[in-house]
N, C-alpha and C positions, 0 to 999 in steps of 0.2 A: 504493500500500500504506500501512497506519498504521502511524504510529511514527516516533520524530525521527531526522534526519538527524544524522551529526555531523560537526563544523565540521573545515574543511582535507580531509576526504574526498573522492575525485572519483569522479563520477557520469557513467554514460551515459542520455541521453534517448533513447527510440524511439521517433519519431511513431506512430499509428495509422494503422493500415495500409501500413506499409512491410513488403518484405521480411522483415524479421526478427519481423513480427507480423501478419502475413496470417492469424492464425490466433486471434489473439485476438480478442476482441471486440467490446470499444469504449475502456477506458480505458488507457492507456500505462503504460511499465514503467520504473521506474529501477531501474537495476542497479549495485551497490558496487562496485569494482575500482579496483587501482593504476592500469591502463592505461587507462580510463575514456575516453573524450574528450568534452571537451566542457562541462562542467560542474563546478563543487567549489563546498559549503555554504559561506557566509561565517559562518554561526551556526548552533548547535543551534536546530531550531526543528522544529514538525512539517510531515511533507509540505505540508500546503495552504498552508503561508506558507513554504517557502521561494522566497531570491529568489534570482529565473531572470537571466540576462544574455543580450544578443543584439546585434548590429553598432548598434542604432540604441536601444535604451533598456537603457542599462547597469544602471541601478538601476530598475527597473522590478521588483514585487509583482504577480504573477498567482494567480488561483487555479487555473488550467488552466497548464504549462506548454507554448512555446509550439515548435512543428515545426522544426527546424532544416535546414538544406541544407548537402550537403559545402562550398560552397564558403563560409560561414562560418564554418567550423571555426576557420579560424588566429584571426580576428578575433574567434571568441567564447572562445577559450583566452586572449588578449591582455587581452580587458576582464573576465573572472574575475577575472584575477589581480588586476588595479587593483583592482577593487572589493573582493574579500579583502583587501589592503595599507588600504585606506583605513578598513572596516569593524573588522576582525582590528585593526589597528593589528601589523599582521607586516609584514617588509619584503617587497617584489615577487618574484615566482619562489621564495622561499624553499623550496618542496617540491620543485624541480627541484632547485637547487642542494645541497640535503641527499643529494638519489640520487645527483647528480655525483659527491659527494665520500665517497659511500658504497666507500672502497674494497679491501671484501671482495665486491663486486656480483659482480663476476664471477666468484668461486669457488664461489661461491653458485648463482647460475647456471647454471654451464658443462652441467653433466649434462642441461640443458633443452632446447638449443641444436637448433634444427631445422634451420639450413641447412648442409648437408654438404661436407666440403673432402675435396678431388681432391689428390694427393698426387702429382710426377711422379717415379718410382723411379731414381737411379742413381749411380754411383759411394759419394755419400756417402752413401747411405742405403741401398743394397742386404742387406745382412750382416742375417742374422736377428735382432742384437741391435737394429739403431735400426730395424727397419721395428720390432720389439713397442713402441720406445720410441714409434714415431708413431702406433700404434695406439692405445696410451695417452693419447695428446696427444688425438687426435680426428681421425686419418685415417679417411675412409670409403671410400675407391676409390684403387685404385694402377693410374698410370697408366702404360704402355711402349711408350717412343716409337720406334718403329720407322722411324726417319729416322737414329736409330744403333743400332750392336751389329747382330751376327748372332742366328740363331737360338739358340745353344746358350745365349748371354749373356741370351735374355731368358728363354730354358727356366729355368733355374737361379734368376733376380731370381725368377720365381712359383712357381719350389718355396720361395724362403726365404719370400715372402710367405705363403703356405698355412702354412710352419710356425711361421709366429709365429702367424697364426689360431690353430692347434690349441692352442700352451705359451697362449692367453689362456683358450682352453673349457675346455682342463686345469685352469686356477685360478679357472673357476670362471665365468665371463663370457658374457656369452653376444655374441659380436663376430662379424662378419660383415665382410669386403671385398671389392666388385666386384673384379674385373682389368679394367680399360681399353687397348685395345690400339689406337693412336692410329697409323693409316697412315703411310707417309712422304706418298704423294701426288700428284699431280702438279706439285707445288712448286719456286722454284727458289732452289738452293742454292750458297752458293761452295764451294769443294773441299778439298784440306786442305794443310797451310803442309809447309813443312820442319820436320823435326825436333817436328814436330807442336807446337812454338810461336807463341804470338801476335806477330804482327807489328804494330807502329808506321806510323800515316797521320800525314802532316803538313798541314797546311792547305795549300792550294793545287797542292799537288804532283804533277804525273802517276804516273796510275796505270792498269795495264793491266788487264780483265779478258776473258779468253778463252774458246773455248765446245772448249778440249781439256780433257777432266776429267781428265786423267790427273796432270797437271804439279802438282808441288809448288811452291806457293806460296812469293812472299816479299813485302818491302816494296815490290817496286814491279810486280811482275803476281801476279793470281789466278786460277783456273779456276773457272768456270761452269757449272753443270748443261743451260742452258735451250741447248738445238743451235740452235733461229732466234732468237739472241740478237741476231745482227747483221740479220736480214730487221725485227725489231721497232723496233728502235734507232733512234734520230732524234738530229741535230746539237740540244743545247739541250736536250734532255730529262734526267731525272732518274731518276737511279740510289739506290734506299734501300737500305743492308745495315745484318739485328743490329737489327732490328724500327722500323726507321729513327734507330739513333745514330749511323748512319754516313751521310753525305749523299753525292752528286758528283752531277758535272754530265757528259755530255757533251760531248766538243770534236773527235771523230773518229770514223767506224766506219770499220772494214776491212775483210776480207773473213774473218777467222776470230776476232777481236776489237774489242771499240771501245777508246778512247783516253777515259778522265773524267779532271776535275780532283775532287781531295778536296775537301770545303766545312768541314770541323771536323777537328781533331787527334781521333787516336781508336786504340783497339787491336783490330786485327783477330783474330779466332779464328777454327778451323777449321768449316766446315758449316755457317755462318749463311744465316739467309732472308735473298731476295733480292726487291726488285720495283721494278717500271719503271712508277710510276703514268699512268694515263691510256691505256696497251698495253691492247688486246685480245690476251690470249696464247693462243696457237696448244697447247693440250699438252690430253692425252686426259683423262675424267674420272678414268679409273682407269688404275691404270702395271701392267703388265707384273711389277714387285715386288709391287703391292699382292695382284695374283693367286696369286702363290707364296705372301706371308704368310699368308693369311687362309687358303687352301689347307692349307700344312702348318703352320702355327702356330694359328689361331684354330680350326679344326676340330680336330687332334689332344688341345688341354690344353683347362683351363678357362677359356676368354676366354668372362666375362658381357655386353661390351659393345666393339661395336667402333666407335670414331668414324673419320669418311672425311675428310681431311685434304682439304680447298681445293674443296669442293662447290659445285657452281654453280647447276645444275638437279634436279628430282626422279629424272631417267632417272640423274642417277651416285647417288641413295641407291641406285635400282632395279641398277641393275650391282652394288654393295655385294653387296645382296642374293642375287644370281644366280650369288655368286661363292664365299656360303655355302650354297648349294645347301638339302639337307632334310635334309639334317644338320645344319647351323646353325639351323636357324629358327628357337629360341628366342633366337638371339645379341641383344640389342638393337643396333641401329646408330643412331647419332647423328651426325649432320651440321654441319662444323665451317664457320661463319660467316664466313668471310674474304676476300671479294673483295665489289667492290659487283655485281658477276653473281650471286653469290649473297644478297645485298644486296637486289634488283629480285625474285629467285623466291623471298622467304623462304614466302611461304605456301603455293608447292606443293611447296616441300620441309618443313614441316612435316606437310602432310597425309601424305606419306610415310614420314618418319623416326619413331625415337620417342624425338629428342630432340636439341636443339640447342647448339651450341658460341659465345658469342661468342668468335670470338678476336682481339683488339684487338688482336695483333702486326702480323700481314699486313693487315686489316681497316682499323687505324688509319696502314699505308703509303699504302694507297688512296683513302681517306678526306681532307679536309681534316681537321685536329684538332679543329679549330672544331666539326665535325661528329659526332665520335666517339661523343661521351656520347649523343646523340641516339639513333646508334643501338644503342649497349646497350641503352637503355630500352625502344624500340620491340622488339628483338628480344626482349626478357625478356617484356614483355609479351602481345604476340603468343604465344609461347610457352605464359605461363598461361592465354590463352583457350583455345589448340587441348589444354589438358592434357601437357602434352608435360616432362618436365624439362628445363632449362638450363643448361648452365654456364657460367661466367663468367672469364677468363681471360688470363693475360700482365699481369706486371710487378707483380701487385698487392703482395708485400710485398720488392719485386724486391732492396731496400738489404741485406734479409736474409742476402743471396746473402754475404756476406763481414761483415754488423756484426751484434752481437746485437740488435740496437734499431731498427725500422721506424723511415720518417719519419713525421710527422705528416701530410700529405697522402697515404700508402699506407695511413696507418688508415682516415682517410674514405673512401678508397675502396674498400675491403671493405665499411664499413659502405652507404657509398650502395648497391653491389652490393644487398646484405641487405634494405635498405628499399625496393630498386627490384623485389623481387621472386625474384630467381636462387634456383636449386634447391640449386644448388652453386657454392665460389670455388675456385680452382685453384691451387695453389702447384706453380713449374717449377722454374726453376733454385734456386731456394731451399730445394730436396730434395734434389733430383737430384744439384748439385755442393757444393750450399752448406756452411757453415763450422758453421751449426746448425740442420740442421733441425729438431730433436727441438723447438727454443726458436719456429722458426718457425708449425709449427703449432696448437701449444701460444698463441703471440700471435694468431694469428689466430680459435682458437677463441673468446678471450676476448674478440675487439672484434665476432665474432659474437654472442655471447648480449647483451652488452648495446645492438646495435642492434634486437635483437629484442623488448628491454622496451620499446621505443618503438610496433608494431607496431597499429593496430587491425583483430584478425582477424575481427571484426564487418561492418566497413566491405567487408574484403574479400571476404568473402562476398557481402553485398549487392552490389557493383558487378560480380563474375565473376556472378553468377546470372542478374543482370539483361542481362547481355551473353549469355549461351546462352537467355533467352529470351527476346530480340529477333531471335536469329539463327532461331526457328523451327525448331530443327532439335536436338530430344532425344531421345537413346534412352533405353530404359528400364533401361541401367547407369548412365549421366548422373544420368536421375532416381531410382535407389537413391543415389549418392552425395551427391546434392544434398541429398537424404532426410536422410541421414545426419548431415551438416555440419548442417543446420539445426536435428535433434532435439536436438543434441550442445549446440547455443548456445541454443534453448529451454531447456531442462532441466538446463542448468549441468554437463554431464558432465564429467569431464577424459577420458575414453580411446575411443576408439572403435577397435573389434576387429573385423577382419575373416578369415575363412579366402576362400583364394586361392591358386589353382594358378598361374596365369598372373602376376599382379599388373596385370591391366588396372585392377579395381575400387579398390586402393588407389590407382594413381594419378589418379584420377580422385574420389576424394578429397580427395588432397593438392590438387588443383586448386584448392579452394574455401578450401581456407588456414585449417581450423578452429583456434578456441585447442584443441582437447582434443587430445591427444597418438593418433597411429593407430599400432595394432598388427597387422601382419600375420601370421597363424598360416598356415604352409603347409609340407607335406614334400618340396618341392621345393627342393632345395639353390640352385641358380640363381636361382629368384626371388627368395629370403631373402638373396642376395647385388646381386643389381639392387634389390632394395629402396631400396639405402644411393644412390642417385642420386636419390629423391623426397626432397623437403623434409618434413620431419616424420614420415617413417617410419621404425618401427622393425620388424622382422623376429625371430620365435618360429620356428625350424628343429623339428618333431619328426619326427623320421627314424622312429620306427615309423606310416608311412604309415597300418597297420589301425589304431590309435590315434584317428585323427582321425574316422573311424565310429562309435568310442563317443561321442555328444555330453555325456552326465556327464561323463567323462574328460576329455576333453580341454580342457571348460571349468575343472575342475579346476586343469586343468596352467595357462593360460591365466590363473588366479585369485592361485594360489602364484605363479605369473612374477611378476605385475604388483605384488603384494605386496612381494615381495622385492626389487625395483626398485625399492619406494618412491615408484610413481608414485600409485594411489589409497591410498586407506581405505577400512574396513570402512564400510557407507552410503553410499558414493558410487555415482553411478550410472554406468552402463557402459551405451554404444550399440554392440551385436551386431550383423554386417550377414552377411549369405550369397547367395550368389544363384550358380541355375544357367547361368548366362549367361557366369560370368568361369571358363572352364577345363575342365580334363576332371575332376579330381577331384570338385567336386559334381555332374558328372554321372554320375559312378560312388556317389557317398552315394544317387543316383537307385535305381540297377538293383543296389545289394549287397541283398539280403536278410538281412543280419545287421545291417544302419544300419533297426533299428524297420521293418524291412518289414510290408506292402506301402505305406507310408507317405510321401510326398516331401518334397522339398526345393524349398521356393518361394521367390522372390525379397522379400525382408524385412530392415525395420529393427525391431530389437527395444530398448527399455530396460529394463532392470531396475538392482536394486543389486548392490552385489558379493556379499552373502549368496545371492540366488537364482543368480545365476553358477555358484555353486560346488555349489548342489543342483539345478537344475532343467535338464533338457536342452536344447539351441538349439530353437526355436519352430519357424523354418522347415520341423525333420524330423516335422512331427505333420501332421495333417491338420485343417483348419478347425475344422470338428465336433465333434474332439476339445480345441478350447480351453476353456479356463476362463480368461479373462485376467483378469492381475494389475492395477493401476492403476501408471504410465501407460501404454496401450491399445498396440497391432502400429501400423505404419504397413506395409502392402501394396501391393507397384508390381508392372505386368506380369500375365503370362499362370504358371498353374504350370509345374510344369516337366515336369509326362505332359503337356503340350499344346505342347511348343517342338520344333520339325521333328528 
């Protein structure tokens, strides 16, 4: 393009012909942004002399800039900067260090924040005043761990969660939280102490644990969930409780308990996990409890999401499932990452599930720790291929749990979480018991938005796109959403809006990781609450279902939302997506005859600006013939929708 560059600004380059310009046609695109990678002016100068930098000629004047490859990214951000410092006469890094030290960044931010934090509800945070206080902060999912409390205890935690939702719509908000209802499992657990006090371990000292659940515990024996605790058991092996702070060793089994020595001074609590690294453990996928909860708890109330505690193979998501019958079937189920048996089947439990758990507690027992991070990453990413949300979870702002002030190492690790990808972080005990959740979340929000300024959602598009099409295998909601993310980064949109019964289509969106913020419009209560589990979305509830037939209207509503949120401006452009494919609702805009009949609804990415949003009705509901397109042109994937079986 003409016109001068100016100095300190960072720039992205996009070869011809990659992914993000298969479409243009011969000369490449530099694009402004804070987030840029890759490139920053050393001088005002005009495009065709500006100098380019690259691993092998730092100062080097092209007239043609020249292709870059991800993997000299770090090396060509390293020799920028030199070459700025040396030209500029500015010191080195100087525009990083100025963001560093920007510190109102994150209040700034915070409202932008795409990746969603899993809240675990209890004791300290139950009472309707601090779940509104967490909703505030930036809880999106409240989770109930049903490994404690009865039913009536968890009935009550999601009537007070509901009613803090409502005092938020009351004032005016428009806030949405899944309910998470997180099995106990086939897990094994120690049992509970006397006097329901923590008990004192001393380094070395015998300690018994038993497979009698009944026995109250003290300092020198505990009771055991797992009944072949002694058929498993080996002289020499090791015992992890309390997500491995507590170590022993064996030096005895018996015939109804083994005999360990403690390896660290440490305080025992009641109903910590337990694991015998290296055991093949003998226990069902699904227990006998988890049948009754899901039975009378997750079909009776509103459970949007049930995760299955200690998942090994796809058959126990499929038991999950068979256990919420067709009553449940919109329940989502997620499958909780914690053994290396589920470790070895991550991919045919994700083709299953619709969506997965790291949980580094039990996971990182198993595991060498040397190993741990490996496999966060692998399962996150995995994850973002098969489209699926993840979450991320255990210990991340764990200091929380009694100080106001994470450590420095529990920040980076929320943030690597973030840059590694995860849908969602999880705060447990630093809700549940802790001393301040309201402050926990609230810090966590905050070290999420500002690892997200680091983020190139460019990059990430191009390498997810380029991996579903090597895999040969697209359908034609894949390629509406792929549609979508790509018009959205062509044409600089910030929003992309989609109506959605189901919410398949938004997540399959979210997959692709656009910068432009996604909005789901749908009158399904449920969905608009599973939303809050995809990264980047946000959820539009209008409960007058016939509403959503009128397309003026609704876009209307859909206009003033996004207005009054602050997300666009008047000018901006908005990528519309619809398709008969994601649910029952557009296939009912199909067959009502008051939705512009006899007219349909085709599978379509639409742009326009936010003026024509608010007067002209969704494209999809007209018929070809009757277009007159605006400039920039329909993008059309698929079969209509009077020809889908």
């Amino acid at each position: 393009p003409a016109g001068a560059l100016e100095a300190g600004a960072a720039y992205q380059y996009r070869a011809p012909g990659s992914p993000l310009d298969r479409r243009r046609s011969s000369s490449s695109s530099i694009q402004v942004g804070p987030g840029a990678l890759g490139w920053t002016a050393v001088s005002d100068a005009p495009v065709s002399d500006v100098l380019w930098h690259n691993r092998n000629d730092v100062a080097a004047v092209a007239d043609e800039p020249h292709p870059v490859s991800e993997e000299d990214a770090a090396a060509i951000s390293a020799a920028m900067h030199v070459a700025k410092a040396v030209q500029a006469g500015a010191p080195a890094h100087q525009q990083e260090i100025k963001r560093i030290l920007n510190l109102n960044g994150s209040n700034r931010t915070r409202r932008r924040r795409r990746t969603k934090i899993v809240c675990a509800i209890g004791p300290a945070s139950r009472s309707i005043e601090v779940l509104e206080q967490l909703l505030i902060a930036g809880m999106n999912i409240a989770r109930l761990n049903f490994s404690h409390g009865d039913h009536e205890y968890h009935l009550q935690t999601l009537k007070n969660v509901k009613e803090a939702v409502r005092r938020r719509r009351a004032a005016g908000f428009e806030c949405h939280c899944a309910i998470l209802m997180d099995t106990k499992g086939p897990e094994i657990r120690t049992g509970m102490l006397q006097n329901h006090e923590p008990v004192p371990l001393v380094i070395g000292q015998r300690f018994e644990i038993t497979t009698d659940y009944e026995l109250e515990g003290d300092s020198s024996i505990v009771a055991c969930s797992y009944k072949n605790l002694c058929e498993s058991a080996e002289v020499g092996g090791t015992i992890l409780i309390a997500d491995g702070s507590i170590s022993c060793t064996i030096i005895e089994v018996l015939e109804k308990s083994v005999i360990v020595r403690v390896e660290n001074n440490a305080l025992l609590e009641e109903r910590k996990n337990m694991n015998i690294p290296g055991v093949s453990i003998r226990l069902d996928g699904i227990t006998d409890k988890d049948r009754y909860d899901l039975e009378h708890f997750a079909l009776k109330y509103d459970v949007d999401i049930v995760s299955g505690s200690f998942i090994r193979t796809a058959a126990n998501v499929r038991s999950l499932r068979a256990c919420l019958k067709e009553k449940g079937r919109k329940i989502r189920v997620h499958a909780k990452i914690e053994s290396v048996e589920g470790l070895r089947n991550i991919h045919e439990i994700l083709a299953e599930a619709d969506g997965v758990h790291v949980s580094r507690g039990d996971l990182g027992m198993e595991l060498p720790l040397s190993k741990l991070f490996l496999a966060q990453k692998a399962i996150i990413r995995w994850a973002n291929l098969a489209g699926k949300p993840v979450v991320t979870s255990t210990q991340m702002l764990d200091s929380m749990t009694d100080r106001p002030r994470p450590t420095n190492a529990e920040c980076n690790d929320v943030a690597n979480a973030v840059l590694d990808g995860t849908d969602c972080v999880m705060l447990s005990a630093e809700t549940a018991k802790g001393l301040y959740p309201k402050e926990a979340v609230e810090t966590m929000a905050c070290i999420i938005a500002e690892a997200e300024l680091v983020l190139d959602y460019s990059l990430h598009f191009s390498a997810i796109r380029d991996a579903v099409l090597s895999s040969g295998n697209v359908s034609v909601l894949e390629a509406l959403a792929s549609s979508a993310v790509e018009s959205s980064i062509d044409t600089d949109a910030p929003m992309i809006v989609l109506i959605s019964e189901t919410g398949q289509l938004p997540m399959l969106v979210a997959k692709y990781r656009p910068p432009a913020r996604i909005l789901v419009v749908t009158a399904n209560g449920m969905t608009a609450r599973q939303m809050s589990v995809s990264r980047g979305v946000s959820a539009l509830f209008i409960e007058d279902r016939k509403r959503l037939y009128d397309s003026t209207a609704v876009w209307q509503d859909i206009a003033h939302y996004i207005l009054r949120k602050e997300w666009i401006e008047f000018g901006d452009r908005v990528v519309l997506v619809v398709s008969p494919l994601d649910g029952d609702l557009n296939r009912e805009l199909n067959a009502n005859r008051d939705y512009m009949s006899p007219r349909r609804v085709t599978n379509c990415v639409e742009i326009r600006t936010l003026e024509e949003t608010m007067m002209m009705p969704l494209i999809g509901a007209v018929d070809e013939a009757d277009l007159d397109l605006p400039e920039p042109s329909l993008v059309r994937i698929g079969s209509p929708a009077s020809s889908l079986p």
